[in-house]
Residue, then its C-alpha position, 0 to 999 in steps of 0.5 A: x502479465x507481460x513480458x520483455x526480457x529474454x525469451x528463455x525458450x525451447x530453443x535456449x535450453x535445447x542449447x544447453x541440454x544434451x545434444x546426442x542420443x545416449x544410444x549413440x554415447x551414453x557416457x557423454x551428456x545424453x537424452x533417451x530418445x522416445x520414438x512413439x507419441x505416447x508413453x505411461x508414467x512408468x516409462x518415466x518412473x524408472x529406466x533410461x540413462x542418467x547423467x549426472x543423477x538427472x534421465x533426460x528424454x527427448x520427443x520430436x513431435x507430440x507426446x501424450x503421457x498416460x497414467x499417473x508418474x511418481x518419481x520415487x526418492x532421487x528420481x530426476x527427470x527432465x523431458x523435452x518435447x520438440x516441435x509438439x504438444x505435451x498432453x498430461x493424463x495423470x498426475x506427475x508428483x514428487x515422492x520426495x520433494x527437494x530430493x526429486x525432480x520433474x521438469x519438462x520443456x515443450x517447443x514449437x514447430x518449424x513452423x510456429x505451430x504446437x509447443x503447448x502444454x495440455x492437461x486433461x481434465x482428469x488430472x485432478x487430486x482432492x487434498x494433493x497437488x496434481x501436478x509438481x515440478x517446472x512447466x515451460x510452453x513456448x505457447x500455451x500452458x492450457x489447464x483443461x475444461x472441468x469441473x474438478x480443481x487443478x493443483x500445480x506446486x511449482x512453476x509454469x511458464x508459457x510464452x502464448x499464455x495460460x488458459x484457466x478452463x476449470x470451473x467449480x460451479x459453485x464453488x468458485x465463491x470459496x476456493x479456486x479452480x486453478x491453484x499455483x503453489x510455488x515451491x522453492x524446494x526445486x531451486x535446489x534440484x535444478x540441473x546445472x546444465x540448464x543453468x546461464x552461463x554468462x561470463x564476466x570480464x573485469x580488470x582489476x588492480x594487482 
């Protein structure tokens, strides 16, 4: 469907997220810098400074993250790539739904390039979704070519579209490839800084 509101792009929320690398000050708003194109799902499971009860990280370039990331009870994780694709090899799942939270937001380059969201197709779960929590892509939110369901409970939104690539064969009669679950429950955990910030002035009688 199309779109004509505000663009809430990487661009706005990098705005409103840390602006300084928690090496530098970890007492302020800070993000845990990630210096190599990939990490495993543990680097996310556990470590890093939080802030606030949320672990924010930060890539400049692409980011492949390989295995499977179960964040556990209160784990909070809120991953910002910039100028560079996400890929997703494993699954991303919320141990404890309404208490846990997983979001990540992906940006283009300088250029206009990258800024999508890549799941392989081996991220898959038979009665489980393989994927929780908020996917934003300034371009392309692309589920990956295979013959296995994709389960997402939660919210994906890509400013370059979404690309369904799985196909059951037969199966498609009876169930879909691509399932979109939306879960209310992360309203509940959204971090307030990424939250508008709009002031309004009115006048009113004494």
């Amino acid at each position: 469907a199309s779109y004509l509101g505000k663009n809430y792009s990487y661009l706005y929320f990098s705005k409103l997220g840390p602006q300084i690398d928690c090496a530098d000050d970890a007492d302020k708003l800070c993000y845990n810098n990630l210096l190599l194109p990939s990490i495993t799902g543990g680097d996310l499971n556990s470590g890093g400074t939080p802030h606030r009860g949320y672990v924010w990280y930060k890539r400049v370039g692409d980011l492949a993250i390989n295995g499977n990331v179960n964040l556990v009870g209160d784990r909070k994780v809120i991953l910002l790539v910039e100028g560079g694709n996400l890929t997703i090899n494993g699954l991303i799942n919320l141990q404890q739904p309404g208490v846990g939270f997983f979001m990540t937001i992906v940006g283009k380059d300088v250029n206009g390039q990258k800024g999508n969201i890549i799941v392989d197709p081996s991220v898959t779960h038979p009665n489980q979704p393989g994927l929780e929590g908020m996917f934003l892509a300034d371009n392309v939110f692309s589920t990956g070519s295979g013959s296995n369901k994709l389960w997402v409970r939660g919210s994906v939104v890509a400013y370059g579209g979404i690309v369904l690539l799985r196909d059951l064969g037969n199966g498609n009669a009876s169930a879909p490839a691509e399932l979109f679950e939306y879960n209310p429950a992360l309203l509940f955990t959204y971090p307030r800084e990424l939250m508008r910030r709009n002031m309004r002035w009115k006048e009113v009688a004494p």
